[in-house]
C-alpha positions as CSV (number, residue, x, y, z in Angstrom):
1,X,204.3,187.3,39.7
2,X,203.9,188.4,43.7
3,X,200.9,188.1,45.9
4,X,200.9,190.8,48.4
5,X,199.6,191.1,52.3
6,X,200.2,194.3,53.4
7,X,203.7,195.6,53.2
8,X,204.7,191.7,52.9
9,X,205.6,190.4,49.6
10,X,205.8,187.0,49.4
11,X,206.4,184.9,46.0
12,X,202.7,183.2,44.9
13,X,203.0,179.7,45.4
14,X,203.6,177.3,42.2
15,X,201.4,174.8,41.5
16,X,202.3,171.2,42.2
17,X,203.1,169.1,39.1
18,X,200.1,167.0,37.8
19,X,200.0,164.3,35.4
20,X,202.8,164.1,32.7
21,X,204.2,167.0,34.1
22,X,205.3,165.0,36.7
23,X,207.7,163.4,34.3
24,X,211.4,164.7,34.6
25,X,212.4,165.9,31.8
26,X,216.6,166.5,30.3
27,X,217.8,169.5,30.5
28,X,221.9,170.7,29.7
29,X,223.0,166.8,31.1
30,X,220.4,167.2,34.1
31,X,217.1,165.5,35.3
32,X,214.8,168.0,37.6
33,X,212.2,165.7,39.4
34,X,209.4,168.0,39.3
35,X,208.3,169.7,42.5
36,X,211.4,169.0,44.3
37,X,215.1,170.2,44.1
38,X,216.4,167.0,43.4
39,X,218.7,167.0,40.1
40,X,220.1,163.8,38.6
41,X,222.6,163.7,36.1
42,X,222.0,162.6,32.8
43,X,222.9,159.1,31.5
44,X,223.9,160.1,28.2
45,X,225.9,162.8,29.8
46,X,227.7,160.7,32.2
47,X,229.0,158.5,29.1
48,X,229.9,161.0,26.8
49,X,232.3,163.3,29.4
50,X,233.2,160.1,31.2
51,X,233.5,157.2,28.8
52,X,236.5,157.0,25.7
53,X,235.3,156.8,22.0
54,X,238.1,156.5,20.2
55,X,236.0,155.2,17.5
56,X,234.5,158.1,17.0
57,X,237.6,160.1,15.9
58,X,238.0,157.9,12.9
59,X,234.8,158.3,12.2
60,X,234.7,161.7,11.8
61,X,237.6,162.3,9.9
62,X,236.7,159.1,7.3
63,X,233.5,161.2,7.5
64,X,235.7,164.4,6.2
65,X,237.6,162.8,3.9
66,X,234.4,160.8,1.5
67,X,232.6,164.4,1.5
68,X,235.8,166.6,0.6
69,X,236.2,163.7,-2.4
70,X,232.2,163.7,-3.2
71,X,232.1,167.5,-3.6
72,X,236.0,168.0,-4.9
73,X,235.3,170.3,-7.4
74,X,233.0,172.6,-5.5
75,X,235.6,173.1,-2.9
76,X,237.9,173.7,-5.1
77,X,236.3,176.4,-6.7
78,X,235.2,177.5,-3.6
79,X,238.6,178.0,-1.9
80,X,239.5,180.4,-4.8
81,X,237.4,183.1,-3.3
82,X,237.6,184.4,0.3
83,X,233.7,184.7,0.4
84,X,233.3,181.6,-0.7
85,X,236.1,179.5,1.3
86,X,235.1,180.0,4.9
87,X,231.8,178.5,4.3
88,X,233.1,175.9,2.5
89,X,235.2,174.8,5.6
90,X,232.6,175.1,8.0
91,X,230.5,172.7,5.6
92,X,233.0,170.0,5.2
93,X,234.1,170.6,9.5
94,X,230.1,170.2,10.1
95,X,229.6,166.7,8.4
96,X,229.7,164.7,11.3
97,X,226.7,167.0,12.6
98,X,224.4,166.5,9.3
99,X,225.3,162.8,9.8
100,X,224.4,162.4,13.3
101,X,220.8,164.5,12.7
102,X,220.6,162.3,10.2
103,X,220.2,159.4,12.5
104,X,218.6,161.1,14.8
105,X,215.7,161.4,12.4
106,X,215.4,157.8,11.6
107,X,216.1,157.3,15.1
108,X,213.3,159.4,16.0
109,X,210.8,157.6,13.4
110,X,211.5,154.1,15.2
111,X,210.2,155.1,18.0
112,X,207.6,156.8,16.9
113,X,206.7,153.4,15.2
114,X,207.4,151.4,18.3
115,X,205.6,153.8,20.3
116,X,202.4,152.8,18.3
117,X,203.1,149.2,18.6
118,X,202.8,150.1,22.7
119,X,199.8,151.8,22.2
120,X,198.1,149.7,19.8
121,X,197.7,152.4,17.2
122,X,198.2,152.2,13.1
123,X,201.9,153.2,12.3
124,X,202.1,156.4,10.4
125,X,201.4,156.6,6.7
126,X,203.9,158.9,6.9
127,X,207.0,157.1,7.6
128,X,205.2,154.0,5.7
129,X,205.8,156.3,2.6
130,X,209.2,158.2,3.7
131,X,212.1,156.1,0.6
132,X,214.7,157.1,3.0
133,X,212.9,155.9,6.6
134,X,210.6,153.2,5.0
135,X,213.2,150.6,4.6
136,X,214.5,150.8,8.5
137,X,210.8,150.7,9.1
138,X,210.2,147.3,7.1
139,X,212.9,145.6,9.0
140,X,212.0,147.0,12.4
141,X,208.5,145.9,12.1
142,X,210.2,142.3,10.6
143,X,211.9,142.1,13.7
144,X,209.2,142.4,15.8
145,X,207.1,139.6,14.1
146,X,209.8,137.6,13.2
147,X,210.6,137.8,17.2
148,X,207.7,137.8,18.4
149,X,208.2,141.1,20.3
150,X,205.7,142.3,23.0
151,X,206.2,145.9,23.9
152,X,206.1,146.8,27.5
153,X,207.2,150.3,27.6
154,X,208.6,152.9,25.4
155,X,210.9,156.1,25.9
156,X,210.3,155.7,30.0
157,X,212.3,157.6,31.9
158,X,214.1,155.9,34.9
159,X,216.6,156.7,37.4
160,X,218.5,155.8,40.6
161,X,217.8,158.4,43.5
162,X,220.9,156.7,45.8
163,X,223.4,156.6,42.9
164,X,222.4,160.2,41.4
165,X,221.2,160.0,37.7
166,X,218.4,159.5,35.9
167,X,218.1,158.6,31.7
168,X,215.4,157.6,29.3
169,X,215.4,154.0,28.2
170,X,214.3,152.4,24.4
171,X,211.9,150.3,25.0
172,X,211.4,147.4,27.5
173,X,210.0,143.7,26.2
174,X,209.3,140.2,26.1
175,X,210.3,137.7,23.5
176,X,209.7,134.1,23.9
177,X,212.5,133.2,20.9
178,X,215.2,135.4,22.6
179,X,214.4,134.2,26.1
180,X,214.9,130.5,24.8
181,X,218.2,131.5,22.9
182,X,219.8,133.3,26.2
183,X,217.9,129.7,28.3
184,X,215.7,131.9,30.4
185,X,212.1,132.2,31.3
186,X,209.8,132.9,27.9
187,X,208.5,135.5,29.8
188,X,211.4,137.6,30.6
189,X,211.6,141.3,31.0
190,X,214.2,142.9,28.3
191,X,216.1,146.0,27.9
192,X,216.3,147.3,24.5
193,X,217.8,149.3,22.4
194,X,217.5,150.2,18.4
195,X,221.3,151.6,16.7
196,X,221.0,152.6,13.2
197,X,225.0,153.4,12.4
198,X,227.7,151.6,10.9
199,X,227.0,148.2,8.6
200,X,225.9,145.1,9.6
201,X,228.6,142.7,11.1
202,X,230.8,145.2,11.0
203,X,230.7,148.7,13.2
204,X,228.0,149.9,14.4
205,X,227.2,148.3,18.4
206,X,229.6,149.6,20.9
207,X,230.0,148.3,24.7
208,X,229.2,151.7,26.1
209,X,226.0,150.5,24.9
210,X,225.5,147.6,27.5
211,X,226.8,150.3,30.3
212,X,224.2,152.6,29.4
213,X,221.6,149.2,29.7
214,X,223.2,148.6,32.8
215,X,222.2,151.7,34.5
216,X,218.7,152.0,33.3
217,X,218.3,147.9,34.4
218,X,220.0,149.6,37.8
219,X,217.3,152.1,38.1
220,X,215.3,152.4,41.1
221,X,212.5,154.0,39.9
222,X,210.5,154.8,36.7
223,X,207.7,157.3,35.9
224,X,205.0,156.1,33.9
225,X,203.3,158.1,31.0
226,X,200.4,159.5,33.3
227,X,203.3,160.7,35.4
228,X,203.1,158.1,38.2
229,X,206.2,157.0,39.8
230,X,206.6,153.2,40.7
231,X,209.4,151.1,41.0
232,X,211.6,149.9,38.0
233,X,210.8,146.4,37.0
234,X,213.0,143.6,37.2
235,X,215.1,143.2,33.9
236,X,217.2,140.9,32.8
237,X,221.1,141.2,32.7
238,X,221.3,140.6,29.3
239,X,220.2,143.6,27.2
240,X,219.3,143.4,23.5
241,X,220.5,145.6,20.7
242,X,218.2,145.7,17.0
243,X,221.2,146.8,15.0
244,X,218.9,148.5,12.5
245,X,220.1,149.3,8.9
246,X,218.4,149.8,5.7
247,X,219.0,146.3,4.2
248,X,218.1,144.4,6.9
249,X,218.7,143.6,11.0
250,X,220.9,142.0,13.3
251,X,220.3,141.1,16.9
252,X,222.7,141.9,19.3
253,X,223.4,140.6,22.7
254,X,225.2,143.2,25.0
255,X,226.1,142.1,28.7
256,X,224.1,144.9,31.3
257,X,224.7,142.9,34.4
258,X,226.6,144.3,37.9
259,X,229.8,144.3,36.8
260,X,229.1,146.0,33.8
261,X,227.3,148.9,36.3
262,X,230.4,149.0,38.4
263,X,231.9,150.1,35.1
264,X,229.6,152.7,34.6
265,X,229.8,154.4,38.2
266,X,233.3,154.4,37.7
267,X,232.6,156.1,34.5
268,X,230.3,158.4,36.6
269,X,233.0,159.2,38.5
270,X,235.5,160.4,35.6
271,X,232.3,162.5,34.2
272,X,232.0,164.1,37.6
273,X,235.8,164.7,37.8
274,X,235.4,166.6,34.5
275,X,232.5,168.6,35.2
276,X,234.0,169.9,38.2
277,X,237.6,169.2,40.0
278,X,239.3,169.4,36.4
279,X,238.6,172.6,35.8
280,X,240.9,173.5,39.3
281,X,243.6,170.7,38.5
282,X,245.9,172.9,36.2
283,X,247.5,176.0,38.1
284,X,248.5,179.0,36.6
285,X,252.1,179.2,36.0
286,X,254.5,179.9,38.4
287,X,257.2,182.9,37.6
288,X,260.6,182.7,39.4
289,X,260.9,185.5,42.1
290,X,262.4,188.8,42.6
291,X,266.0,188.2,43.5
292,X,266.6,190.7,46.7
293,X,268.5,193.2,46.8
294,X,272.7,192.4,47.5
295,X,271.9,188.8,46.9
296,X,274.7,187.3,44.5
297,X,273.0,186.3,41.1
């Protein structure tokens, strides 16, 4: 849309961000900070193109292997007929995808819960009553009494204007049992963060995690949920992890301190080398040229 003054055609002019809108939000590995030009690149993104999971390869293919033996004799029967077999292989390539939106929905249903534990509001009779959610629900809310957790914020968006990115953190909090485990103040500041993958004791909490904690305790600003921007509290260098499963919880200490954000910018810096200066590393290939004329071969 244009406004016009005579033959001049200028753009109309947008409207500056109120409230929530305010908020930046993610979009393809970036943070816009509304009304402004300023981008800032995406936590999450910086660690995936920038960070090794090696893990994660195993994983996936233990992943491909239990569902090709669960569903053995549909596949079989499957790759007898061309119509059949192609979508057969895209199912069994695909299971790492249905397990990770998996997750994602009972990863989604936590905060939901802890976001009404911030609020003050009843949890949800819907994921009270969910069989497959209701258990990681039970031992989320266990591990907040048992804990003696106090909510300070939830999904808050954070980032660090000097050091170029921006990421949306768990949940921040105070415990006074944690604080006297880690011999700190009761009234320490905590980053946290809820992982629902793996088993208990086993897999499941990764160190990436603490780099990610590292950053958002590194953050220079935050953005409240009216949209405000104020600086980011002061956290503690010791993040927590809730390693979350169905039959029950473990508490995780991950280091989040300096060093471990040196880490991460040097992870920042590998992401940035793949975004951009790897894409002009590899030449094209060099042919061997024309021999002139009377030259002996």
């Amino acid at each position: 849309m244009t406004a016009t003054t005579g033959r001049r055609t200028r753009a109309a002019a947008k409207p500056e961000p109120t409230g929530p809108d305010r908020i930046p939000q993610p979009s393809q590995g970036w943070y816009r900070i509304p009304g402004t030009d300023t981008k800032l690149r995406r936590v999450t993104t910086i660690l995936s193109q920038g960070f090794p999971k090696p893990q994660l390869v195993f994983w996936a293919a233990n992943l491909t292997a239990e569902d090709a033996f669960k569903q053995l004799p549909a596949l079989v029967r499957a790759s007898l007929r061309p119509e059949t077999r192609a979508d057969a292989y895209d199912w069994l390539r695909k299971g790492h995808i249905r397990k990770k939106d998996e997750r994602a929905d009972i990863g989604s249903a936590v905060h939901d819960v802890i976001e009404a534990k911030v609020l003050g509001t009843p949890v949800p009779d819907a994921l009270l009553g969910d069989p497959e959610i209701a258990p990681f629900i039970d031992n989320f809310l266990r591990f907040v009494d048992e804990w003696q957790i106090t909510f300070e914020a939830s999904e808050m968006t954070v980032g660090n204007l000097t050091d170029g990115w921006a990421g949306k953190l768990d949940y921040l909090f105070r415990s006074p049992i944690i604080a006297h485990l880690l011999k700190v103040a009761a009234d320490t500041l905590f980053i946290g963060d809820t992982k629902t993958g793996g088993e208990l004791d086993e897999k499941g909490v990764y160190p990436e995690a603490g780099a990610q904690m590292s950053a958002y305790r590194r953050a220079e600003v935050c953005w409240l949920r009216d949209g405000s921007q104020v600086p980011m509290p002061k956290v503690h260098d010791t993040g927590i992890v809730l390693h979350l499963r169905p039959e029950d919880y473990r508490v995780k200490p991950l280091l989040c301190g300096d060093d471990v954000y040196a880490v991460f910018r040097h992870v920042q810096q590998v992401a940035e080398f793949q975004r951009v200066l790897s894409k002009s590393v590899v030449g094209e290939a060099l042919t061997l040229p024309a021999v002139p004329e009377g030259r002996a071969a």
